[in-house]
C-alpha positions as CSV (number, residue, x, y, z in Angstrom):
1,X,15.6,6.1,-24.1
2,X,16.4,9.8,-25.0
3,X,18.1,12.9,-23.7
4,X,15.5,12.7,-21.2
5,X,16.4,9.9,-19.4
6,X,14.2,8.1,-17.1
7,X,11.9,9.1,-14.1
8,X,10.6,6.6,-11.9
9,X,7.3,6.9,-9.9
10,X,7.4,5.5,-6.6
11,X,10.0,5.2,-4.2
12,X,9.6,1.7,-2.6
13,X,11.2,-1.5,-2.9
14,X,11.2,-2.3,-6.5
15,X,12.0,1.6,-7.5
16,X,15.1,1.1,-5.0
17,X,16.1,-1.7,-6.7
18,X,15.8,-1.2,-10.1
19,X,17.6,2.3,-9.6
20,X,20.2,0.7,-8.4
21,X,20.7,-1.9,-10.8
22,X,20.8,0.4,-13.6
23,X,23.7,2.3,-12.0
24,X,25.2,-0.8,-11.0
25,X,25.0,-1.9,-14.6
26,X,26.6,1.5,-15.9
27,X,23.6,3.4,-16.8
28,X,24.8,7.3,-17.0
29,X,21.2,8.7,-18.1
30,X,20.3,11.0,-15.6
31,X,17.1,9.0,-13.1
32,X,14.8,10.9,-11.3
33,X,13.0,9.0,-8.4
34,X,9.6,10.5,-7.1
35,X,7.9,9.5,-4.1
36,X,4.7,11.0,-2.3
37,X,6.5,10.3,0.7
38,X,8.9,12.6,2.9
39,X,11.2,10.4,3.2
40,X,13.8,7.8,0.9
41,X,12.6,4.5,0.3
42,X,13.1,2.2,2.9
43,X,12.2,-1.5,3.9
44,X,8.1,-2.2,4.6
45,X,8.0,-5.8,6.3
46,X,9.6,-4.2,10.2
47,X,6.9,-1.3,10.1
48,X,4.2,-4.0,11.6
49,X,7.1,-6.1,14.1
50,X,10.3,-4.3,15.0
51,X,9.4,-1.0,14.2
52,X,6.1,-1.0,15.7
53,X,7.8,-2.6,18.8
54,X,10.1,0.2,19.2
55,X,13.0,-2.2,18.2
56,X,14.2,-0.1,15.0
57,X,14.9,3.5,14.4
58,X,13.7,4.9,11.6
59,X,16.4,5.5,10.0
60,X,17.3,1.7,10.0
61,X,14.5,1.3,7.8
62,X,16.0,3.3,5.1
63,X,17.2,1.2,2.1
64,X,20.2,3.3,1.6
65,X,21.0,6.9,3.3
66,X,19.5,10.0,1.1
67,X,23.4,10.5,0.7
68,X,23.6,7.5,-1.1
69,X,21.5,9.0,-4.3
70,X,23.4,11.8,-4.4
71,X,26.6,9.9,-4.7
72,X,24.4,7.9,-7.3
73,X,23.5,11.2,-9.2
74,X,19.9,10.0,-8.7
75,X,17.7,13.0,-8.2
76,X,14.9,12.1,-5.4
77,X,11.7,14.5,-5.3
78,X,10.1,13.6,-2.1
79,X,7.0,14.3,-0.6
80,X,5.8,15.1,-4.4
81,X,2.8,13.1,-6.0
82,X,2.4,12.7,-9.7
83,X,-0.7,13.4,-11.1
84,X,-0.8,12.8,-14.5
85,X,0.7,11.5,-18.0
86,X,1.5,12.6,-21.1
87,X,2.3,9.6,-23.2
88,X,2.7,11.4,-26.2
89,X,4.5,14.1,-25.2
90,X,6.2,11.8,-22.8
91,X,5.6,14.2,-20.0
92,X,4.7,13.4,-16.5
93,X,3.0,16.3,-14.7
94,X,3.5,16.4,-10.9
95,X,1.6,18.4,-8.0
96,X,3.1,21.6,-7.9
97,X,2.3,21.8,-11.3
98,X,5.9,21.3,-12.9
99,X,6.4,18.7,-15.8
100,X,9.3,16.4,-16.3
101,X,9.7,15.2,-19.7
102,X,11.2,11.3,-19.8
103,X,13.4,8.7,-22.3
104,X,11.5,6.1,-20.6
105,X,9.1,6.2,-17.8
106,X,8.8,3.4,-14.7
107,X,5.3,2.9,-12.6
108,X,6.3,2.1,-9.2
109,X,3.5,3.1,-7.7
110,X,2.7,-0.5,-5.6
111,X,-0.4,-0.7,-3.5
112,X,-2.9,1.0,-1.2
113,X,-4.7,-0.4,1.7
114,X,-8.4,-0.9,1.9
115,X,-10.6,1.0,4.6
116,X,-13.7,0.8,5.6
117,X,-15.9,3.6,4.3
118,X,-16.8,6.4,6.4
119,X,-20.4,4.8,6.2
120,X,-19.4,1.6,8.4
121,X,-16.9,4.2,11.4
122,X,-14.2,4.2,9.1
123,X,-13.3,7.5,9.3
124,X,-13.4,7.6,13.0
125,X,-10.1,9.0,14.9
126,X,-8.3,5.9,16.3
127,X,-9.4,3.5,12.9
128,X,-5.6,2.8,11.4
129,X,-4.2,0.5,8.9
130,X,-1.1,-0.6,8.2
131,X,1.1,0.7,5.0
132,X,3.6,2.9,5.3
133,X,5.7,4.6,7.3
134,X,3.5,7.6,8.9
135,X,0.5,4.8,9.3
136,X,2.9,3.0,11.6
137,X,4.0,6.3,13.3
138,X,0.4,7.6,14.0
139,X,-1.1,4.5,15.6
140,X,2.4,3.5,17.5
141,X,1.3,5.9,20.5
142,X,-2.2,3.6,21.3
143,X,-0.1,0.6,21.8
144,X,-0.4,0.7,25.7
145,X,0.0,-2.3,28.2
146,X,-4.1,-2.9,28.4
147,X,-5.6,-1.2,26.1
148,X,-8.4,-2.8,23.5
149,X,-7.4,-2.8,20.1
150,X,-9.6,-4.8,17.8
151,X,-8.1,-6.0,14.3
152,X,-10.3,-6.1,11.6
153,X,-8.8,-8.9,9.2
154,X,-7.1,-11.8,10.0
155,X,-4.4,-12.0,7.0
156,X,-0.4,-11.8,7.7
157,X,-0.5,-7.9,7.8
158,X,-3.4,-8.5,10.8
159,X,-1.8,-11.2,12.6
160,X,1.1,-9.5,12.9
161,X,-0.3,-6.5,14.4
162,X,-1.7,-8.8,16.8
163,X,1.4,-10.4,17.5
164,X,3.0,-6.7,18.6
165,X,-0.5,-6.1,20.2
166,X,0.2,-9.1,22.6
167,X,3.7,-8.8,23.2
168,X,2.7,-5.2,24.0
169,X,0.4,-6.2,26.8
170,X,-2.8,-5.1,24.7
171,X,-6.1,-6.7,24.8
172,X,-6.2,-8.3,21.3
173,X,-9.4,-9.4,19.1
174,X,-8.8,-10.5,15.7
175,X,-12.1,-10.5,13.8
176,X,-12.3,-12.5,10.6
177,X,-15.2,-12.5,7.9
178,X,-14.0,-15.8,6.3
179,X,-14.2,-19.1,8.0
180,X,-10.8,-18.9,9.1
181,X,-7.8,-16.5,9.3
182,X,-5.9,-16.8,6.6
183,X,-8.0,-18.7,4.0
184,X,-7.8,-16.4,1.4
185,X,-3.8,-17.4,1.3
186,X,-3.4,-21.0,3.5
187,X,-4.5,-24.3,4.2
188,X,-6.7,-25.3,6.9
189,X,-3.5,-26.9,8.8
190,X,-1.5,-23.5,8.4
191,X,-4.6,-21.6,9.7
192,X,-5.3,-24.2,12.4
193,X,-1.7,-23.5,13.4
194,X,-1.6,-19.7,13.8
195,X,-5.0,-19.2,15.5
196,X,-3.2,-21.7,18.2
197,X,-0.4,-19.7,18.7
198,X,-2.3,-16.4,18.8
199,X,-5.0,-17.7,21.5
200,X,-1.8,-19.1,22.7
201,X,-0.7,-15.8,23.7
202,X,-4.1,-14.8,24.5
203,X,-5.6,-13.1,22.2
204,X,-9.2,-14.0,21.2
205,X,-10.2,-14.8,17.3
206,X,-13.3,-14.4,16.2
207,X,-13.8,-16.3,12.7
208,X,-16.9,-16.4,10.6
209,X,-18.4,-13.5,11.7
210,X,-18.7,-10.1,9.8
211,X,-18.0,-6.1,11.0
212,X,-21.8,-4.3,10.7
213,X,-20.3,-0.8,11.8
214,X,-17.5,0.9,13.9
215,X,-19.0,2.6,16.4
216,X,-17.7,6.4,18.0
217,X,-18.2,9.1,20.3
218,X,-17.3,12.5,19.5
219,X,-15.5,11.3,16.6
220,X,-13.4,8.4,18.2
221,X,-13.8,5.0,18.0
222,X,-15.4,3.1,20.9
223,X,-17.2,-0.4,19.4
224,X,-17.0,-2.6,17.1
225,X,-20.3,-3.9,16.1
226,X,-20.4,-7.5,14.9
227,X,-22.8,-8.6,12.0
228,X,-24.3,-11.0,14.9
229,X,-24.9,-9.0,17.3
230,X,-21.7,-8.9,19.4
231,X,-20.4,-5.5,20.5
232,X,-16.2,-5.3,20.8
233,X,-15.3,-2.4,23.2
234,X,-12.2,-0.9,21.8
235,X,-9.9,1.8,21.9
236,X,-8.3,1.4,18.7
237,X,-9.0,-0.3,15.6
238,X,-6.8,-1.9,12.8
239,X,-8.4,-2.3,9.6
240,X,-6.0,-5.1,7.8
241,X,-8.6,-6.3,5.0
242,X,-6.2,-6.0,2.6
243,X,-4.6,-4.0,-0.9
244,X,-5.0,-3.0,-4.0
245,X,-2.8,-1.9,-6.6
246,X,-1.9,1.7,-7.6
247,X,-3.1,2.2,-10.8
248,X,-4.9,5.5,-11.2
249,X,-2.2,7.3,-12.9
250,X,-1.7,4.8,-15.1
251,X,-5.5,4.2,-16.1
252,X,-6.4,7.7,-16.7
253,X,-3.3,8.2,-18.9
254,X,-5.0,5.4,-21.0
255,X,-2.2,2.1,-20.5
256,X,-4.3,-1.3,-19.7
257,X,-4.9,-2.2,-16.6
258,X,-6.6,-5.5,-14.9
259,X,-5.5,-6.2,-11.5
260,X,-2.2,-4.3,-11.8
261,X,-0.6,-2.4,-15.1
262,X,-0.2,-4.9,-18.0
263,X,3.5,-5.7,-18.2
264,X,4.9,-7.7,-21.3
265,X,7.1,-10.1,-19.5
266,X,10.1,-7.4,-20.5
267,X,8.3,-5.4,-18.2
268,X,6.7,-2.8,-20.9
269,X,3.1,-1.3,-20.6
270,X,1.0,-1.1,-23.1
271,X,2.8,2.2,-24.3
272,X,6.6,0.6,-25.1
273,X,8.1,3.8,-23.7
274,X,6.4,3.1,-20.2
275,X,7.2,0.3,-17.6
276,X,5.9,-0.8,-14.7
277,X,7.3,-2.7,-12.2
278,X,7.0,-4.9,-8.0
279,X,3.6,-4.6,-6.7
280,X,1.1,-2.5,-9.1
281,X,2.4,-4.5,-12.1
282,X,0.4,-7.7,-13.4
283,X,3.4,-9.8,-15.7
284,X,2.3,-12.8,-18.0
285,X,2.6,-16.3,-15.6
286,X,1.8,-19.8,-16.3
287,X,-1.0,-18.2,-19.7
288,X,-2.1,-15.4,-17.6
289,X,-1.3,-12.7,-15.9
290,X,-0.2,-12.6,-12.1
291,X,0.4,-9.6,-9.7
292,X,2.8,-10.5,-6.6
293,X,2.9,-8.7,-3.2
294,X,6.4,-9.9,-1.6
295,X,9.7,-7.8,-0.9
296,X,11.5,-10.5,-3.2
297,X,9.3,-10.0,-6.1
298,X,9.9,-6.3,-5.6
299,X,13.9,-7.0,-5.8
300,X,13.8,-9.3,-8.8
301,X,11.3,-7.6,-10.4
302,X,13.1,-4.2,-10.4
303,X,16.4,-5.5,-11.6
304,X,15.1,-7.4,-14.3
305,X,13.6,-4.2,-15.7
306,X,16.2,-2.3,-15.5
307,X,18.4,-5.0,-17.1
308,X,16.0,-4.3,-19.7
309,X,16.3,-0.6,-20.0
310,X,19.6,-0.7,-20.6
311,X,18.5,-3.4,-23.5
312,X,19.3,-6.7,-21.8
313,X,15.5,-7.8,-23.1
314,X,15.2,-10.8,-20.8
315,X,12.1,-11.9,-20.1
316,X,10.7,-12.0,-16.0
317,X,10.6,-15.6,-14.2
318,X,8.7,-15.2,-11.1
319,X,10.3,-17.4,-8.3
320,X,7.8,-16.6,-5.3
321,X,8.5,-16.8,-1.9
322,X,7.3,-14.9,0.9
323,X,8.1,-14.4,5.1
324,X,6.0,-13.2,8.2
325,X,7.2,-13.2,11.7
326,X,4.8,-13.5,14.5
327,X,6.4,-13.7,17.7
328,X,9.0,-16.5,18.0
329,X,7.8,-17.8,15.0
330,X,9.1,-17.3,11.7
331,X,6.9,-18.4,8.4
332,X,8.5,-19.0,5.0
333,X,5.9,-19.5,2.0
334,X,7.6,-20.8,-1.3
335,X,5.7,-21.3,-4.2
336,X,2.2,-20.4,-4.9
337,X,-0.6,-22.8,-3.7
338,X,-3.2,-22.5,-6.6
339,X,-5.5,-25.4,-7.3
340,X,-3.6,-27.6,-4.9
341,X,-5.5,-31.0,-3.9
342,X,-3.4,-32.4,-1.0
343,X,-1.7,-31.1,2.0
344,X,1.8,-33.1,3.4
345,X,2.6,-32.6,6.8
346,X,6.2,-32.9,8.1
347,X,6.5,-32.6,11.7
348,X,10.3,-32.4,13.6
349,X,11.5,-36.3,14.3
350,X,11.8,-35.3,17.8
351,X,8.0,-34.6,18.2
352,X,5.5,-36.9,18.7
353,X,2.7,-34.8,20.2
354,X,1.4,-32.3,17.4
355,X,-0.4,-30.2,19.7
356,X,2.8,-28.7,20.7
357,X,3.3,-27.9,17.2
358,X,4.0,-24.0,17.6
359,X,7.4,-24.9,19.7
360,X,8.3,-27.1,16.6
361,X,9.5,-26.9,13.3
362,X,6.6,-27.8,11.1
363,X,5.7,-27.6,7.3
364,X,2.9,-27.7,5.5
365,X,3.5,-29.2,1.2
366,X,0.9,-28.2,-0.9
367,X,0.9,-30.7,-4.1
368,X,-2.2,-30.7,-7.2
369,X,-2.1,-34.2,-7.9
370,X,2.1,-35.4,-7.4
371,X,3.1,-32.0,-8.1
372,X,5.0,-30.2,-5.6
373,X,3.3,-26.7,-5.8
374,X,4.4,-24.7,-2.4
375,X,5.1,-25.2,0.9
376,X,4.4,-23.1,4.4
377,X,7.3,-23.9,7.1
378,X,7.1,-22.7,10.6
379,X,10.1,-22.4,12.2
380,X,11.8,-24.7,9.6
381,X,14.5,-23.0,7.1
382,X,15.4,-26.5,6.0
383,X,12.6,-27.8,4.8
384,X,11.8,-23.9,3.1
385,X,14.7,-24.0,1.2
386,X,14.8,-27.5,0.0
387,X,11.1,-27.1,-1.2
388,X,12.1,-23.7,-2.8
389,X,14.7,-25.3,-4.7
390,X,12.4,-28.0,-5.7
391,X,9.2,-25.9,-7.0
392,X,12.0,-23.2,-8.9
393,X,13.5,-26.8,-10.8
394,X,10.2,-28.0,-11.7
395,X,10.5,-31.1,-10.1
396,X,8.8,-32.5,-6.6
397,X,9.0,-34.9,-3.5
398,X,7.3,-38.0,-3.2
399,X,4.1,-37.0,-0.5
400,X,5.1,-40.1,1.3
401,X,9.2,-39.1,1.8
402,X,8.0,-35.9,3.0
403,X,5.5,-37.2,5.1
404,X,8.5,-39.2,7.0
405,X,9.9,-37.5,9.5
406,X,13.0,-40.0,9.6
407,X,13.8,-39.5,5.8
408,X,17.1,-36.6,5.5
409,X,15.2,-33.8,3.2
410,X,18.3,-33.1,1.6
411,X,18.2,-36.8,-0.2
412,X,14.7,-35.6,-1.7
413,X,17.2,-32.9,-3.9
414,X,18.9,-36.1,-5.4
């Protein structure tokens, strides 16, 4: 990789890992870890739950203390953006103008949230969304006992900021454009589930219905118009309509791009002397190309890579799972449900009633034909992990075993 050694850009959850892999695996190049943040990398998933709750310091969110990379010899330059490439000089330009020449070159850039342009309120004071760290910090003050927040978006990131909204003593809305929260990523059954435990709790979903505008006065928020008429009073808004990957840098210093960076399933880019790795990175799956947005992805991900930069050269197996905690409720996603025909339910044996279903465990098996393809458990690490297990072997559970509450899982693993 050169004299040069290798600079990373980013400083999240992959960029954490994969730096320390390649120390772990002996690597004595000299790394260089930029991040347009002030702070070292630290964990995303508490920001919109503990963090947000007051239940975490902020130093508790770090990955590993800033003392850490100096042990480490790993030179951090925080609170510094990159700006642009130089592939074939194999420079990297950043903001205050300096360049740092690299052996090898990692895109850690991950993703950006979506807003709502300035055309539709989005650039009104008290419109927030949920990403990183001084996100979290600004909009943490609003959350009062009875104030009206309305969240725009009724994904995970939404639903859990309506899950510290509630516990909070807010006045919660959820408004979702799509028929149901959650139907970009779930099943009916694992919608049908969370909007219960949200109006549960009490706050209202809205489903169906589009945002026309944010409304303001004197340059704060104050409505929310809906596309049928309905006006929200509110004195805060969370936009949670989703991400998109980082890949400016890398498009305008020429390396492909389509819905993430272009990995070879080493890792590489398009130019063999750059990688790119967790979030912004699309990697060959199943004769495409898939980009994942999950904490474990980020971990595997980034030490696979860097197994590779030290010349390891094994290619990337993708082994998705995924977690969100709203309230008492703990989900665990394994697998990915594409093209799936047929939804398994598995209730606890000691249930009888479904409607109580959010005090249960309860999981949801998604199968395309007889193939086991994912599976969404509430409150239910058993069923999770046997499921993971399956779907990571290749093999499944016959629909009608899993379907039988009085059937051990664990005799499904043979």
């Amino acid at each position: 990789m050169g004299a040069e050694g290798i600079v990373v850009v980013g400083a999240g959850q992959a960029a954490a890992s994969l730096v320390a892999k390649l120390r772990g695996l002996g690597c004595d190049a000299a790394i260089t870890l930029i991040g347009e943040e002030p702070v070292p990398p630290y964990q995303r998933p508490p920001l919109s739950k503990a963090y947000l709750l007051g239940e975490m310091e902020q130093e508790r969110l770090f990955l590993r203390p800033a003392a850490w990379y100096r042990d480490m010899n790993i030179t951090l330059r925080l609170g510094m953006r990159a700006v642009a490439i130089d592939p074939g000089q194999k420079q990297l330009r950043l903001q205050d103008g300096t360049s740092l020449s690299y052996g090898a070159l990692v895109l850690a850039t991950g993703s950006t949230a979506n807003r709502l342009p300035a055309a539709l309120g989005g650039d009104l004071r008290g419109v927030h969304v949920v990403r990183d760290l001084a996100d979290v910090d600004h909009m943490a003050p609003a959350f009062q006992p009875g104030r009206r927040v309305v969240i725009i978006g009724g994904g995970y990131i939404g639903l859990e900021a309506a899950a510290v909204a509630a516990k909070r003593g807010l006045d919660v809305c959820v408004v979702e454009q799509s028929a149901r929260i959650l139907q970009r990523v779930a099943a009916p059954q694992t919608s049908d589930f969370f909007r219960a435990l949200h109006q549960g709790h009490g706050v209202r979903v809205i489903e169906g219905v589009g945002v026309h505008k944010i409304a303001g006065c004197d340059g704060q928020v104050s409505d929310v118009h809906l596309a049928d008429g309905r006006v929200l009073p509110a004195d805060f808004v969370i936009v949670g309509v989703g991400i998109k990957p980082a890949t400016a840098l890398a498009e305008a210093a020429g390396l492909a791009v389509e819905n993430g960076i272009l990995v070879d399933e080493f890792g590489r880019c398009s130019n063999p002397d750059i990688w790119a790795v967790g979030d912004c990175a699309a990697f060959p799956h199943a004769g495409g190309q898939l980009r994942l947005e999950s904490v474990p992805h980020a971990i595997a991900h980034g030490e696979c890579v860097a197994a590779n930069l030290m010349g390891a050269m094994v290619a990337y197996r993708a082994q998705p799972w995924f977690w969100s905690d709203q309230y008492d409720v703990k989900l665990q996603i394994a697998g990915l449900n594409t093209g799936y025909d047929k939804i398994v339910t598995r209730i606890s044996a000691t249930v009888a009633d479904a409607s109580v279903l959010p005090q249960t465990p309860v999981s949801f098996w998604y199968y395309r034909d007889d193939q086991l393809l994912a599976v969404d458990a509430m409150n239910d690490p058993r069923a999770f992990m046997i499921a993971k297990r399956l779907i990571e072997a290749g093999r499944s559970a016959p629909a009608n075993a899993v379907a039988d509450s009085s059937i051990d899982l664990k005799t499904l693993l043979g």
